[in-house]
Every structure is written in structure tokens, then in C-alpha cells.
mmCIF file of the N, C-alpha and C atoms, coordinates in Angstrom:
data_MODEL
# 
_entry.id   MODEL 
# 
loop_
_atom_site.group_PDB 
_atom_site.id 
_atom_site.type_symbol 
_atom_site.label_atom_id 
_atom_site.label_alt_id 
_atom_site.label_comp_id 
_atom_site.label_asym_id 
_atom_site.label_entity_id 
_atom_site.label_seq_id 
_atom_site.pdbx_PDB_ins_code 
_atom_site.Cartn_x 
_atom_site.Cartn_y 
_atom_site.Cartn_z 
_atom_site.occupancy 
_atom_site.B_iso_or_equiv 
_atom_site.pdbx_formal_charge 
_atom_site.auth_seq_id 
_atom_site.auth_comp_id 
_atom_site.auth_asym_id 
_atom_site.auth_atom_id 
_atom_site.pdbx_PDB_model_num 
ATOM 1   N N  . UNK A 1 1  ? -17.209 9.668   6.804   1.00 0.00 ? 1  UNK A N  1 
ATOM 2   C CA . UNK A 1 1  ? -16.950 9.149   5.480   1.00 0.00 ? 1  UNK A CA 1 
ATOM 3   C C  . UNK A 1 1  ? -16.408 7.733   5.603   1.00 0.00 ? 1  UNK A C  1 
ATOM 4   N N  . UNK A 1 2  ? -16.856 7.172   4.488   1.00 0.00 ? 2  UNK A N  1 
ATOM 5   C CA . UNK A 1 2  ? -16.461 5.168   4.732   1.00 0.00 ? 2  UNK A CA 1 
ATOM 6   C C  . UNK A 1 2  ? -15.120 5.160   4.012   1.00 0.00 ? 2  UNK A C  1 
ATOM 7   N N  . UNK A 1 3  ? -14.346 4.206   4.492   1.00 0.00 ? 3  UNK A N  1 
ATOM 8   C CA . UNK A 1 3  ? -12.987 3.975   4.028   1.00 0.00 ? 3  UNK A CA 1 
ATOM 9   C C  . UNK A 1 3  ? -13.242 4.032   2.360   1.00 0.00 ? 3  UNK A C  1 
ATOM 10  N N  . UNK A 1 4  ? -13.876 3.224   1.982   1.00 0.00 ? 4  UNK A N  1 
ATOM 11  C CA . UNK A 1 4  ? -14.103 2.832   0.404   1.00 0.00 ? 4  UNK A CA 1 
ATOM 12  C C  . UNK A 1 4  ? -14.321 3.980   -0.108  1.00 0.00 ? 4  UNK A C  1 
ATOM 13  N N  . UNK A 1 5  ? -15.301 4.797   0.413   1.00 0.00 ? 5  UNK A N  1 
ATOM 14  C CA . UNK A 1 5  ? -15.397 6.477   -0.447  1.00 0.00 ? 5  UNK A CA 1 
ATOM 15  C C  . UNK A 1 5  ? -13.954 6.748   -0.105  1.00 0.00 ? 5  UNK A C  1 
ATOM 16  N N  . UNK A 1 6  ? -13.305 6.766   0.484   1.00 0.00 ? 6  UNK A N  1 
ATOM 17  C CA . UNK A 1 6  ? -12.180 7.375   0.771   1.00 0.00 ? 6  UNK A CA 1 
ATOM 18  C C  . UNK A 1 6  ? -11.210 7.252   -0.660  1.00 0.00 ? 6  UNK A C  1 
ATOM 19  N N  . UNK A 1 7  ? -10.915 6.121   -0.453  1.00 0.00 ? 7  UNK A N  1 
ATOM 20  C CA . UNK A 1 7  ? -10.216 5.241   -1.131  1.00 0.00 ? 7  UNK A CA 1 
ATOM 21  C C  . UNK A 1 7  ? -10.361 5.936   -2.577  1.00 0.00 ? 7  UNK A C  1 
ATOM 22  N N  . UNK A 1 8  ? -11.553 6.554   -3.462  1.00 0.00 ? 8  UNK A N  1 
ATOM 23  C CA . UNK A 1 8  ? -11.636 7.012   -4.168  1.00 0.00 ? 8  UNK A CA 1 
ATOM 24  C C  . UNK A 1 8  ? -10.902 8.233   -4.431  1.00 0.00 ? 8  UNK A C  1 
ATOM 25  N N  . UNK A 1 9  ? -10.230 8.559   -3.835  1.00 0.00 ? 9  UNK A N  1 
ATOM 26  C CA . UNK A 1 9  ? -9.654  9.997   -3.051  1.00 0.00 ? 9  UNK A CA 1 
ATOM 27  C C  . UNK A 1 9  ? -8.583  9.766   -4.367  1.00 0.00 ? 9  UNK A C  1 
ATOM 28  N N  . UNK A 1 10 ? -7.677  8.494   -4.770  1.00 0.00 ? 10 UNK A N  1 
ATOM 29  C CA . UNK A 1 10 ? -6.688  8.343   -5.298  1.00 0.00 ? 10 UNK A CA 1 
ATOM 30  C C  . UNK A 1 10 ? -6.802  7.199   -6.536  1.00 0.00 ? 10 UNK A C  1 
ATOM 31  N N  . UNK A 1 11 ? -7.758  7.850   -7.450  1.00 0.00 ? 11 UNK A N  1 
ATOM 32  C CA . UNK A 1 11 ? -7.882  7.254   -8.947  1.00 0.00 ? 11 UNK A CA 1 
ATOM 33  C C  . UNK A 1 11 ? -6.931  6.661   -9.572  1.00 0.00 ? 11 UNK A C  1 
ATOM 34  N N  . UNK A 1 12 ? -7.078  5.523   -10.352 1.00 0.00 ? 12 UNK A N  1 
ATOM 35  C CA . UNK A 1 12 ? -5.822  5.328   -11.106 1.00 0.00 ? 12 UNK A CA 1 
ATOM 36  C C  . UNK A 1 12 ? -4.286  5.139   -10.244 1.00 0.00 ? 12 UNK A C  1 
ATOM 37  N N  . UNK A 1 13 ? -4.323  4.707   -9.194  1.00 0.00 ? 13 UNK A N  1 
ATOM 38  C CA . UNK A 1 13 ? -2.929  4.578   -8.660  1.00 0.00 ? 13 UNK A CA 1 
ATOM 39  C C  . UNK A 1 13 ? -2.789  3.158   -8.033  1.00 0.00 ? 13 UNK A C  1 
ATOM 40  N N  . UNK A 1 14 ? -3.431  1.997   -8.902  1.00 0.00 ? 14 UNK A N  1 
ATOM 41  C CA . UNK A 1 14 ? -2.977  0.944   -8.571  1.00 0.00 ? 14 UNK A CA 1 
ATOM 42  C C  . UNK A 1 14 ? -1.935  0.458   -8.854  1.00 0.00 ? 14 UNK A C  1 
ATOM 43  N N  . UNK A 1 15 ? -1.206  -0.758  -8.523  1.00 0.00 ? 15 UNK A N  1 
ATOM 44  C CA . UNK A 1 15 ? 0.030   -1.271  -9.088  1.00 0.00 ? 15 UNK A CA 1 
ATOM 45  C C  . UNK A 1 15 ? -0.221  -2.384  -9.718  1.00 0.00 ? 15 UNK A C  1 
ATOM 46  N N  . UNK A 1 16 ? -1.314  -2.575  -10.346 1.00 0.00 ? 16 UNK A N  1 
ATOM 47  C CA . UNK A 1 16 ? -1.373  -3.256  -11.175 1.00 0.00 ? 16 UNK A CA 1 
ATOM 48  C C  . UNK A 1 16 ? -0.959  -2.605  -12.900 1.00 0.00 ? 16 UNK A C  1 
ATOM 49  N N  . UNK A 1 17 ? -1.394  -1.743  -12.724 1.00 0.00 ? 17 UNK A N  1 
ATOM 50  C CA . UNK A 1 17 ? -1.359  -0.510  -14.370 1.00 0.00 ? 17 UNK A CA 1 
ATOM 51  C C  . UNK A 1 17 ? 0.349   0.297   -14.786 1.00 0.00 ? 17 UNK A C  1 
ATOM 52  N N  . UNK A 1 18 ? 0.582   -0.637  -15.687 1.00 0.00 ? 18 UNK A N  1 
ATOM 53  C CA . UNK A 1 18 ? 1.626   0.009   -16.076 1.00 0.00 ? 18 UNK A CA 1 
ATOM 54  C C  . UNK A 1 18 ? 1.284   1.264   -16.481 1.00 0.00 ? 18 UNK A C  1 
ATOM 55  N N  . UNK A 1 19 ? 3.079   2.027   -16.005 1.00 0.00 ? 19 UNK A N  1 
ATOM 56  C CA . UNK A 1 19 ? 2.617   3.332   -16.137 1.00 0.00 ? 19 UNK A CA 1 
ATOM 57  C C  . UNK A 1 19 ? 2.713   4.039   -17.752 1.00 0.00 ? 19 UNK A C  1 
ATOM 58  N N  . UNK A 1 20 ? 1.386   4.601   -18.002 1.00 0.00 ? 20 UNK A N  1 
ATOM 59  C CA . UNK A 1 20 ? 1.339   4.810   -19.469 1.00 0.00 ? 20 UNK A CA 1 
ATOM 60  C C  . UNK A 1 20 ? 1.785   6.626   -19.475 1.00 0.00 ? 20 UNK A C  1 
ATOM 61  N N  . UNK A 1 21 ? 1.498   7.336   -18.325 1.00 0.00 ? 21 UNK A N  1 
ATOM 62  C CA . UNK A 1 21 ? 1.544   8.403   -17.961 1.00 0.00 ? 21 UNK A CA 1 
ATOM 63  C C  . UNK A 1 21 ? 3.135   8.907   -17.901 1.00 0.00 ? 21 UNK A C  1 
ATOM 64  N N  . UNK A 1 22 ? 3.989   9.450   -19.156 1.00 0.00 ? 22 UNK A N  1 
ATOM 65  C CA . UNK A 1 22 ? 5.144   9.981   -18.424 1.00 0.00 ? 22 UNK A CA 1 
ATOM 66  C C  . UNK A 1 22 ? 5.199   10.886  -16.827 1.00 0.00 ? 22 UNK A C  1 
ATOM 67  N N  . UNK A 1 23 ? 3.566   11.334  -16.247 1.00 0.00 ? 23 UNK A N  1 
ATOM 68  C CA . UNK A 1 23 ? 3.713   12.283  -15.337 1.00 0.00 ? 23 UNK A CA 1 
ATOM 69  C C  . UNK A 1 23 ? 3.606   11.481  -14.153 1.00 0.00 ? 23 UNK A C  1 
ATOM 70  N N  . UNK A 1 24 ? 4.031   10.197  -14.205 1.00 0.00 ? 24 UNK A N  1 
ATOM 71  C CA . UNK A 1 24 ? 3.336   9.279   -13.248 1.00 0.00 ? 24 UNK A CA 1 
ATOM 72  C C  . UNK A 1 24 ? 4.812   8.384   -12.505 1.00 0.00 ? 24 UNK A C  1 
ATOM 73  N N  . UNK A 1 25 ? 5.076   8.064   -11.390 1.00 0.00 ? 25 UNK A N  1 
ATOM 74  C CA . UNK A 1 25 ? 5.779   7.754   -11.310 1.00 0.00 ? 25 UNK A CA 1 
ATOM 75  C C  . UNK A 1 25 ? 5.580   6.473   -9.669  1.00 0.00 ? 25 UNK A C  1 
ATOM 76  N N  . UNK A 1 26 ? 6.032   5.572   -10.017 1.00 0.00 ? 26 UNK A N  1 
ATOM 77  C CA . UNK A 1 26 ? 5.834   4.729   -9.084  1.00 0.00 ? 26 UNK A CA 1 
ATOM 78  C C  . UNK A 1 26 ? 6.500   4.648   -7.165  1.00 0.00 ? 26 UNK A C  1 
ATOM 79  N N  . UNK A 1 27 ? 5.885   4.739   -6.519  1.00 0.00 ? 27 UNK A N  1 
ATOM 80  C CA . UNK A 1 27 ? 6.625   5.100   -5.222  1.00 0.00 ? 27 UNK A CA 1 
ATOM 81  C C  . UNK A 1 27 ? 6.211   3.832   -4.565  1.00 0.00 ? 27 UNK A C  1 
ATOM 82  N N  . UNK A 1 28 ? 7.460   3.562   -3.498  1.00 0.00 ? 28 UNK A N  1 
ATOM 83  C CA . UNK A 1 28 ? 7.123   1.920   -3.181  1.00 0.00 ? 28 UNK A CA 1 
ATOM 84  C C  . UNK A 1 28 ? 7.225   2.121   -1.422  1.00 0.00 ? 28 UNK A C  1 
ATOM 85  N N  . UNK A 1 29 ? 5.890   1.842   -0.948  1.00 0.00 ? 29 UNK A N  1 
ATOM 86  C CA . UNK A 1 29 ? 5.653   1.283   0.995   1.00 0.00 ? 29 UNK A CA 1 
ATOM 87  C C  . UNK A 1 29 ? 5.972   0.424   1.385   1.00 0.00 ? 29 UNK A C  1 
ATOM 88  N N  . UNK A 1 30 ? 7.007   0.579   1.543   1.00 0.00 ? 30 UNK A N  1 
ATOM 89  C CA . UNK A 1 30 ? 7.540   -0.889  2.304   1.00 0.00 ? 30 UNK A CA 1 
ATOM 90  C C  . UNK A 1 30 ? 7.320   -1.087  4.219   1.00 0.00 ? 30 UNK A C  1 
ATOM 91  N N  . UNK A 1 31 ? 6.612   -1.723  4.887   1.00 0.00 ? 31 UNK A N  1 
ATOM 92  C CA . UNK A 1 31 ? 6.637   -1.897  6.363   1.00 0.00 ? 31 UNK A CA 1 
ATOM 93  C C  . UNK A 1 31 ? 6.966   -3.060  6.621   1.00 0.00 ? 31 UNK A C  1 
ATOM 94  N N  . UNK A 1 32 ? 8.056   -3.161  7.792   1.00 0.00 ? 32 UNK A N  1 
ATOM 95  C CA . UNK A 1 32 ? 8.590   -3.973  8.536   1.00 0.00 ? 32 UNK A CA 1 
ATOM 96  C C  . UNK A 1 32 ? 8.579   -3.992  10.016  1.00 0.00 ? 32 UNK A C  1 
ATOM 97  N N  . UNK A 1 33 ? 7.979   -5.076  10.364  1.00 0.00 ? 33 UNK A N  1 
ATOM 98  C CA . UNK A 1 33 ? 7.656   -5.213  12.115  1.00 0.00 ? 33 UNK A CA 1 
ATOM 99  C C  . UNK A 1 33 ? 7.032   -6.863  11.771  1.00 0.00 ? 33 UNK A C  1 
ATOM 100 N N  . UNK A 1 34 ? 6.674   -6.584  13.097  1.00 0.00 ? 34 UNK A N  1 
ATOM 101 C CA . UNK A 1 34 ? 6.150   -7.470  13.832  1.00 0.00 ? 34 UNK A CA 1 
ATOM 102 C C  . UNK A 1 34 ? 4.597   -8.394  12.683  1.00 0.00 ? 34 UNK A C  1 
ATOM 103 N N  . UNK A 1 35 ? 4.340   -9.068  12.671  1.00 0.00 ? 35 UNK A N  1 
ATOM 104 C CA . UNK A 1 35 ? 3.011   -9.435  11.886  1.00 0.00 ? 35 UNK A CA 1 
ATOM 105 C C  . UNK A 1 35 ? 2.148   -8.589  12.537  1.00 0.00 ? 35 UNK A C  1 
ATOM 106 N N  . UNK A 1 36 ? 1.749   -8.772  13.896  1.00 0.00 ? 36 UNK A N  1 
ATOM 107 C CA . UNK A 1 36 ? 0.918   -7.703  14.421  1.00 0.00 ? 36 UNK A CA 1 
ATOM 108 C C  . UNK A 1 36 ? 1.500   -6.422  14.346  1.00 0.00 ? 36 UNK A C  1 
ATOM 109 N N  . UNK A 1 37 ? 1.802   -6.001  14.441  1.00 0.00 ? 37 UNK A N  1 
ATOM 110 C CA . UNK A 1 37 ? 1.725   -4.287  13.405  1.00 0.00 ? 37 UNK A CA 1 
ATOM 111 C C  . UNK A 1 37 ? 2.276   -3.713  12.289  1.00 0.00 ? 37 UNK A C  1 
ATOM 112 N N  . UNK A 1 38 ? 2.228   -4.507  11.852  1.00 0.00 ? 38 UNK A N  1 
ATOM 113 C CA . UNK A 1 38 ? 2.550   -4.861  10.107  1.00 0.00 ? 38 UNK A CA 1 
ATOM 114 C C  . UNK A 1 38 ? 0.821   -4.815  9.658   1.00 0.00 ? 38 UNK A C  1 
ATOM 115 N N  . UNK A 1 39 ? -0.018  -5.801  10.389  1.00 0.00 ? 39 UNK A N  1 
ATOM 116 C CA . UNK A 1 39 ? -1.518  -6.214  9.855   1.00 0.00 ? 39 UNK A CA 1 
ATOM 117 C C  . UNK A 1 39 ? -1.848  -4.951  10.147  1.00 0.00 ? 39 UNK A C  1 
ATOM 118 N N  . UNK A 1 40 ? -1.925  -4.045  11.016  1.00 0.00 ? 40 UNK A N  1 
ATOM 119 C CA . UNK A 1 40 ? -2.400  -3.173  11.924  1.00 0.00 ? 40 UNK A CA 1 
ATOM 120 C C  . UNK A 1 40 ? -2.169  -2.235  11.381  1.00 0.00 ? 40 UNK A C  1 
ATOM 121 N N  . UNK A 1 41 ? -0.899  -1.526  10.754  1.00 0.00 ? 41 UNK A N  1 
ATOM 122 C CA . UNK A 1 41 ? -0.489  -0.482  10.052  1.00 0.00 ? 41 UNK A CA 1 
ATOM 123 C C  . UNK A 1 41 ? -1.352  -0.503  8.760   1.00 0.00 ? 41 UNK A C  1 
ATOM 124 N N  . UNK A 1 42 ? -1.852  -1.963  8.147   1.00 0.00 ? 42 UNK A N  1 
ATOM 125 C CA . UNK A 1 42 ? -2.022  -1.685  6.667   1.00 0.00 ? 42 UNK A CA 1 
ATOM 126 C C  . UNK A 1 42 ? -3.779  -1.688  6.954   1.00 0.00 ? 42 UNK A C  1 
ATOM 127 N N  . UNK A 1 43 ? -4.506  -2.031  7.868   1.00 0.00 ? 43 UNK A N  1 
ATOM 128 C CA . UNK A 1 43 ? -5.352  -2.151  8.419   1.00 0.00 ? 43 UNK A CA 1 
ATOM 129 C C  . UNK A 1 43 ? -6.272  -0.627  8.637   1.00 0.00 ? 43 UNK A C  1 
ATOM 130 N N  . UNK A 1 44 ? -5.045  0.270   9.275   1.00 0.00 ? 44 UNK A N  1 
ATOM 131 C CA . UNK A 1 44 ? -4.970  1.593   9.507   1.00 0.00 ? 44 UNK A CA 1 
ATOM 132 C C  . UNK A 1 44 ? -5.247  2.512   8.340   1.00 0.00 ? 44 UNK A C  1 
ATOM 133 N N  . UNK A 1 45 ? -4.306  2.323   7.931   1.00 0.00 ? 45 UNK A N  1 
ATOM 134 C CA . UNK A 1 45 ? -4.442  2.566   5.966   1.00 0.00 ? 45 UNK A CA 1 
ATOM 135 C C  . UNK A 1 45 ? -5.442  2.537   5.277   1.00 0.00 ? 45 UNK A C  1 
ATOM 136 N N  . UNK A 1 46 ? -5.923  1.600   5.304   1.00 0.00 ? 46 UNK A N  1 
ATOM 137 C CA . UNK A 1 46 ? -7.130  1.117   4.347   1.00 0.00 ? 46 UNK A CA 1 
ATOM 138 C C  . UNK A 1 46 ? -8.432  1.994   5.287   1.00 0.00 ? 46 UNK A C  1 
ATOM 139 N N  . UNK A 1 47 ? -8.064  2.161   6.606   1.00 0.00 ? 47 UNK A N  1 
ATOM 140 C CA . UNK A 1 47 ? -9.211  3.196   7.472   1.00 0.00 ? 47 UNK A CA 1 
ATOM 141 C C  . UNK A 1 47 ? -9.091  4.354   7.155   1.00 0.00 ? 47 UNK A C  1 
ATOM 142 N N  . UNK A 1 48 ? -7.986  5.096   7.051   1.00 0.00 ? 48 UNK A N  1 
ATOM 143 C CA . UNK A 1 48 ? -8.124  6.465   6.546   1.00 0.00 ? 48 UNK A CA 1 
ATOM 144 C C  . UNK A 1 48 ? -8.168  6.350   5.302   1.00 0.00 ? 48 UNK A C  1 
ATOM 145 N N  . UNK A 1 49 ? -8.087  5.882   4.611   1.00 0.00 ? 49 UNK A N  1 
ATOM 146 C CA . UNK A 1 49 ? -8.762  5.432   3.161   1.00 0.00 ? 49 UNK A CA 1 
ATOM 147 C C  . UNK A 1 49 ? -7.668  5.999   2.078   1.00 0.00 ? 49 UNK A C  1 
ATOM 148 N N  . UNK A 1 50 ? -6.154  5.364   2.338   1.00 0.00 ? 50 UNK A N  1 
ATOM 149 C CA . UNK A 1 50 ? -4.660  5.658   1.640   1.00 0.00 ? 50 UNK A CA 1 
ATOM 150 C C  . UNK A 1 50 ? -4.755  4.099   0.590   1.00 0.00 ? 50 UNK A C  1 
ATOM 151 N N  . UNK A 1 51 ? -5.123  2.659   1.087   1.00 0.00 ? 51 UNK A N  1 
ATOM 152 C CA . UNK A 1 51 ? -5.066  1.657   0.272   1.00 0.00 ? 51 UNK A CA 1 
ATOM 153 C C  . UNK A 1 51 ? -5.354  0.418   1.108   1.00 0.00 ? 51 UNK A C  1 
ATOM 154 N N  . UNK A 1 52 ? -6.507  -0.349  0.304   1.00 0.00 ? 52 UNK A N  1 
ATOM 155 C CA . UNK A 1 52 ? -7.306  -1.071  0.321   1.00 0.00 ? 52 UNK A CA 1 
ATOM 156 C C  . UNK A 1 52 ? -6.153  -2.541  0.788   1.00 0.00 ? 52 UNK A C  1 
ATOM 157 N N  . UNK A 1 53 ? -7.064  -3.337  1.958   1.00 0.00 ? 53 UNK A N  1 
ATOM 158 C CA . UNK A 1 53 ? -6.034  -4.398  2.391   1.00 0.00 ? 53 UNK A CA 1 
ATOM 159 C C  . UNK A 1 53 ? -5.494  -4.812  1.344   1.00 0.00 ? 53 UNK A C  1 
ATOM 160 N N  . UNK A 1 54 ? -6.261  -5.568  0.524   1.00 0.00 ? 54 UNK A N  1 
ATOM 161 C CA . UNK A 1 54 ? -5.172  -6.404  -0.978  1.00 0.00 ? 54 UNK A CA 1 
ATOM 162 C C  . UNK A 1 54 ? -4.618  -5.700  -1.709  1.00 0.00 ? 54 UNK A C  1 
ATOM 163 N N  . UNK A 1 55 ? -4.527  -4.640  -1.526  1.00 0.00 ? 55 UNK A N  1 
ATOM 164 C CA . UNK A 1 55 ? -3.496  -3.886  -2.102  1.00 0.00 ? 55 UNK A CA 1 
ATOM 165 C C  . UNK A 1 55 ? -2.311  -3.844  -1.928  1.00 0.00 ? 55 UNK A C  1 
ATOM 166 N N  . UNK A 1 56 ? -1.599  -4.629  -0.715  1.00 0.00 ? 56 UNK A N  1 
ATOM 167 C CA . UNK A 1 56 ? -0.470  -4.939  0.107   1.00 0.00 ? 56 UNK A CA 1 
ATOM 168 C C  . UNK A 1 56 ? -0.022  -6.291  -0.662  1.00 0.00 ? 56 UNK A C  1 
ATOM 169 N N  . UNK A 1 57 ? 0.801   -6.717  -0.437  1.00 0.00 ? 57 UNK A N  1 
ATOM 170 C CA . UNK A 1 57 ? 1.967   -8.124  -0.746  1.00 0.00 ? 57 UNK A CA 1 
ATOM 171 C C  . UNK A 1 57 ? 1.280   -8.799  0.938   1.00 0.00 ? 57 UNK A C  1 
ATOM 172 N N  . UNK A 1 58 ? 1.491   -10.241 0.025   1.00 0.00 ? 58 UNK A N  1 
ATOM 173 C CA . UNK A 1 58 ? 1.144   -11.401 1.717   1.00 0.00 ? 58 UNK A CA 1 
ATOM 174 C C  . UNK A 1 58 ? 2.497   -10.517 2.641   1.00 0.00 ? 58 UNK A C  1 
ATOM 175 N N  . UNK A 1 59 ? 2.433   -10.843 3.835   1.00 0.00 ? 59 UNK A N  1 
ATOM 176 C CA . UNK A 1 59 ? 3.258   -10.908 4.648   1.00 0.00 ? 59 UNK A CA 1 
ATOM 177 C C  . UNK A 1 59 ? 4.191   -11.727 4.135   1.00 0.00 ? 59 UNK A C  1 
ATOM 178 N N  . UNK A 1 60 ? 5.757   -11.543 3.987   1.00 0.00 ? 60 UNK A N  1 
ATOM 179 C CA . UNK A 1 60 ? 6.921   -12.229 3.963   1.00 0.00 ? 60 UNK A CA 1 
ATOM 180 C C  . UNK A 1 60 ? 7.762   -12.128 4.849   1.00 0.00 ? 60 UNK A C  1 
ATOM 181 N N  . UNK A 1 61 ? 8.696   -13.351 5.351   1.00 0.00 ? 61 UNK A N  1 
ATOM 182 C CA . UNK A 1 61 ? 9.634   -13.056 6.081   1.00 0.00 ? 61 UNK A CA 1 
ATOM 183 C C  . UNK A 1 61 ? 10.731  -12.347 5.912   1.00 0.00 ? 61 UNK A C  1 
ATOM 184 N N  . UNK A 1 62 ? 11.676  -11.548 7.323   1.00 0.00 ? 62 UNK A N  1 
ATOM 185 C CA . UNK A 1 62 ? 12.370  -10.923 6.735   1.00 0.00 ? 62 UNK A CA 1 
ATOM 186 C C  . UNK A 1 62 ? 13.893  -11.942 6.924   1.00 0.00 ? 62 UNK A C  1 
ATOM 187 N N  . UNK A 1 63 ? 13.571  -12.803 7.384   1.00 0.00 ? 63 UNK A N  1 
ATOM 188 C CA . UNK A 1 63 ? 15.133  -13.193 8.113   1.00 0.00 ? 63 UNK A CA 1 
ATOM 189 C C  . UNK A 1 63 ? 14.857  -13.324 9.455   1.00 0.00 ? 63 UNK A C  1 
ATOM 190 N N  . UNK A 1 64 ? 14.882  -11.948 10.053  1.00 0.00 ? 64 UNK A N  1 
ATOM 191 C CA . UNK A 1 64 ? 14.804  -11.932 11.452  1.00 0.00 ? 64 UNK A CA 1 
ATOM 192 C C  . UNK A 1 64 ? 13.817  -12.333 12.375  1.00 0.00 ? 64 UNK A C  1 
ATOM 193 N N  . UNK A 1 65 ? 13.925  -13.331 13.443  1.00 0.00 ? 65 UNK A N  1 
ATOM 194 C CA . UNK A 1 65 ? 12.578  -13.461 14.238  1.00 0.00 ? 65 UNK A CA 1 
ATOM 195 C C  . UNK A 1 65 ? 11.825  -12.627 14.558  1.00 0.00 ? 65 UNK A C  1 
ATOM 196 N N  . UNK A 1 66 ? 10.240  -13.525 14.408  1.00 0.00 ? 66 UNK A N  1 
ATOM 197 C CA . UNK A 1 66 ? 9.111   -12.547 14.282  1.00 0.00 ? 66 UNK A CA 1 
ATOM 198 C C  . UNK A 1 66 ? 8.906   -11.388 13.817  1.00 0.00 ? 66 UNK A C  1 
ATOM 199 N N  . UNK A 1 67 ? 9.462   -11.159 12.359  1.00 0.00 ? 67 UNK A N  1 
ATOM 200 C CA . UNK A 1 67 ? 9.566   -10.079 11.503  1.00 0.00 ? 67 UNK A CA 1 
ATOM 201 C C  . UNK A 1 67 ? 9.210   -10.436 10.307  1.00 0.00 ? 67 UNK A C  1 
ATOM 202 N N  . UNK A 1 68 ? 8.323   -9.466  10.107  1.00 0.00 ? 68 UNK A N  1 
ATOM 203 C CA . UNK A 1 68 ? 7.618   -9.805  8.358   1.00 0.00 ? 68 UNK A CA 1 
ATOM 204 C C  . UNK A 1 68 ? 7.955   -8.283  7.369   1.00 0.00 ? 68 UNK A C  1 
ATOM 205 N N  . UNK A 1 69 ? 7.681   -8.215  6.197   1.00 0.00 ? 69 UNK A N  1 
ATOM 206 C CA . UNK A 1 69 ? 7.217   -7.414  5.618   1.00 0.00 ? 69 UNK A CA 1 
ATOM 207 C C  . UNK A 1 69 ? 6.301   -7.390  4.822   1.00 0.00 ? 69 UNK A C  1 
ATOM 208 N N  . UNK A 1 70 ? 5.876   -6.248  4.210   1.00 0.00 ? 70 UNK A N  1 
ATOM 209 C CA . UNK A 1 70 ? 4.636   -6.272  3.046   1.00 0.00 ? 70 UNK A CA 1 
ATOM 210 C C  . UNK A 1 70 ? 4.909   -4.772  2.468   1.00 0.00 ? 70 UNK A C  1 
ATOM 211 N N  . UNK A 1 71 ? 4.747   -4.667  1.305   1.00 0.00 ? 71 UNK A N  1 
ATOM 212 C CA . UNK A 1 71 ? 5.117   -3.834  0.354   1.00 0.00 ? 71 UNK A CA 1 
ATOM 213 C C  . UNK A 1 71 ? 3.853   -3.538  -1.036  1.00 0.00 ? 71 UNK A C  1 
ATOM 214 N N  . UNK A 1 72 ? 3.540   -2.180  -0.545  1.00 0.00 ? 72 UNK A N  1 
ATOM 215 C CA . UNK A 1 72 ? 2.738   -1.495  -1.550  1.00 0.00 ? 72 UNK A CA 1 
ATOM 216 C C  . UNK A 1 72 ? 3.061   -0.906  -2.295  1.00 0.00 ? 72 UNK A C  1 
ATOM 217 N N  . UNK A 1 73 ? 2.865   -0.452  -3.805  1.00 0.00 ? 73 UNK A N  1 
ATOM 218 C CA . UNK A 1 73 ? 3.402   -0.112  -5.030  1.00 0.00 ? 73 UNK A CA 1 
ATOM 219 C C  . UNK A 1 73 ? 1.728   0.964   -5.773  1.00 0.00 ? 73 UNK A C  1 
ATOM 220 N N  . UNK A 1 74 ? 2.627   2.097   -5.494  1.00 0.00 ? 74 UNK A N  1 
ATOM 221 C CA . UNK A 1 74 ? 1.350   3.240   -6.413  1.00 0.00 ? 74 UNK A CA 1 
ATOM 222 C C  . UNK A 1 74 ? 1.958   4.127   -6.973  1.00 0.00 ? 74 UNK A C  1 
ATOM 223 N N  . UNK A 1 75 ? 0.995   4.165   -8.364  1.00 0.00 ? 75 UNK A N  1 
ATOM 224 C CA . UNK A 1 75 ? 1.108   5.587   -9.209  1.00 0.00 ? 75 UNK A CA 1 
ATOM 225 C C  . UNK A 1 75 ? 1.568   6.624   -8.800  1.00 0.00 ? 75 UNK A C  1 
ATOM 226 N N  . UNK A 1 76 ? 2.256   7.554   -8.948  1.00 0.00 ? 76 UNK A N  1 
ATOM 227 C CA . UNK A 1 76 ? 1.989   8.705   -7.942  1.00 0.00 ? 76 UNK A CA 1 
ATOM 228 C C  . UNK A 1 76 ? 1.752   9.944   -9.025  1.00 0.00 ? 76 UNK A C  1 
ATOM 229 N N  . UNK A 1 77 ? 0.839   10.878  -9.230  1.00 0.00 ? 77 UNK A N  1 
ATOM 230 C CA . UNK A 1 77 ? 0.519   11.900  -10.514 1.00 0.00 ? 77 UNK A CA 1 
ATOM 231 C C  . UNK A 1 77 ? 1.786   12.775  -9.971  1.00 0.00 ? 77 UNK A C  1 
ATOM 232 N N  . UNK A 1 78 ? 3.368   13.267  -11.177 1.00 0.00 ? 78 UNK A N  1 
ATOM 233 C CA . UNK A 1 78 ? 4.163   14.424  -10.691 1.00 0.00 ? 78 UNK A CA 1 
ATOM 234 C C  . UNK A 1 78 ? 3.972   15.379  -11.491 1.00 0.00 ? 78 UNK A C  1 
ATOM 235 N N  . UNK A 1 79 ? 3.508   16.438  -11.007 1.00 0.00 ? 79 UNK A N  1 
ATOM 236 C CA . UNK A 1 79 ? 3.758   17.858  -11.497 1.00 0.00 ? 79 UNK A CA 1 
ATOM 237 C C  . UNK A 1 79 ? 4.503   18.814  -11.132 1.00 0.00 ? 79 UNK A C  1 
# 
């Protein structure tokens, strides 16, 4: 199966869409490392087909040398 079919797996859970859904609730991915496995983790992601590269924040610094983060934001359906 291709990442992109995958990806379909999880309708409606971008972070672009305010949430109109009281059953819906926003959960936030935050990863911190290295740029190289920071790229690599979200890289990974988008392979098992959890969320599409631009679906991530650019890389930001954290402060600390050679440390970035990037932070994903999705719907999540609660029942």
C-alpha cells in the first residue's frame, strides 16, 4: 500500500480545520533532536502513512546546539 492511500486512513484530521466537532479534539506531536532525525522521524511518518511531510512546522530552533523542533497538530475523533 502507497503512503498517500495510507494517509487516507485519517479523514478530516488536518490542522488547518477548526474544530467544528464537539467529539473532536486536538492532540499536538511535538519532536525534538537532531535536524537529521527530526527530518527522518517525520519522513517515517508520512511512510507508514500517520502525516504527510507539510503537515509538520519548518524545523525551528530549540536553543540548544544542533537541536531543532517541528510540531504537528490533528483532529483526533473522541468517543
Amino acid at each position: 500500500m502507497m503512503a498517500q492511500s495510507k494517509l487516507e486512513q485519517y479523514p478530516n484530521e488536518d490542522s488547518t480545520t477548526p474544530t467544528r466537532n464537539p467529539h473532536r479534539e486536538p492532540v499536538k506531536h511535538l519532536l525534538i533532536g537532531s535536524p537529521k532525525a527530526v527530518t527522518r522521524t517525520i519522513h517515517r511518518l508520512q511512510v507508514i502513512g500517520y502525516a504527510s511531510v507539510g503537515d509538520w512546522s519548518p524545523l525551528l530552533p530549540t536553543g540548544n546546539p544542533d537541536e531543532v523542533m517541528s510540531i504537528l497538530i490533528r483532529q483526533i475523533l473522541m468517543q
